[in-house]
N, C-alpha and C positions, 0 to 999 in steps of 0.2 A: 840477564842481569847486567845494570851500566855498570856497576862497582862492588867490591865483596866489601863487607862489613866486619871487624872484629870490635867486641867490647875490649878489648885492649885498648881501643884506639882513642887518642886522647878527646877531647869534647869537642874541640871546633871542626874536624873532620867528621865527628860523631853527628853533627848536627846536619851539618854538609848532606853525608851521605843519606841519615834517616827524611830529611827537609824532601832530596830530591826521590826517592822511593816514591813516597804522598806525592808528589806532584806530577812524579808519570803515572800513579794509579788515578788522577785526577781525568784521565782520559775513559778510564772504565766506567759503566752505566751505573749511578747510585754513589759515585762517591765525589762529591762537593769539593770543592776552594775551599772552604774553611776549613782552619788547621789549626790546631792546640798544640801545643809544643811541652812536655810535663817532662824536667829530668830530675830522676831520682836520686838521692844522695846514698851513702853507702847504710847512713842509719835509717833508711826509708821516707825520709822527709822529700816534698816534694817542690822545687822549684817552678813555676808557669815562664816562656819564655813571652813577653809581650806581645800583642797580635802587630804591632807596627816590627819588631824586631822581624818577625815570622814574614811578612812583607819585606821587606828588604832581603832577606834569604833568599828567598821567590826572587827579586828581582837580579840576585846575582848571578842565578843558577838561570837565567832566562838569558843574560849577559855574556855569560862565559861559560856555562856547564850544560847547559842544554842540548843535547845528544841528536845528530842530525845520522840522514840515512847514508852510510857511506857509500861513494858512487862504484867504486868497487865491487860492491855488494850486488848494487842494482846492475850494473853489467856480469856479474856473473850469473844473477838471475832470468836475464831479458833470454836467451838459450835454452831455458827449461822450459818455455813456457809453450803451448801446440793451443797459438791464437786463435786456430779453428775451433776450440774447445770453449772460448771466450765471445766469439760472434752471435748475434742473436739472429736465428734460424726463422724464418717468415711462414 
């Protein structure tokens, strides 16, 4: 998980965090760019948030929020790994 979620939390983080969810499942097999954005008022009436607004979300979280692999990571990884196990055997 990039970010924990509360409905506490006020709308523009709200949006934030649910915007970038959809956009990292955008890498899994079957689930599209296109994105709807619908938030619910407390009397169940439903707001749509514009497809150009929903674009521009995207393009901030591509700017600034986009989650890279930390190298940290990768060198604590690069140690487990028994490359022989990864070689293709002729």
């Amino acid at each position: 998980m990039v970010r924990s979620f509360s409905a506490a939390m006020d709308l523009p983080p709200s949006l934030y965090c649910l915007s970038e969810a959809k956009f990292l499942a955008e890498g899994a097999s079957g689930v599209g760019k296109e994105t709807i954005i619908t938030v619910l008022r407390s009397d169940q009436s439903g707001v749509f948030l514009a497809h150009d607004n929903v674009d521009k979300i995207r393009a901030i979280w591509n700017q600034s929020g986009k989650p890279t692999i930390p190298m940290d990571a990768v060198l604590g990884i690069i140690p487990l790994i028994k490359w022989q196990d990864f070689t293709r055997q002729a």
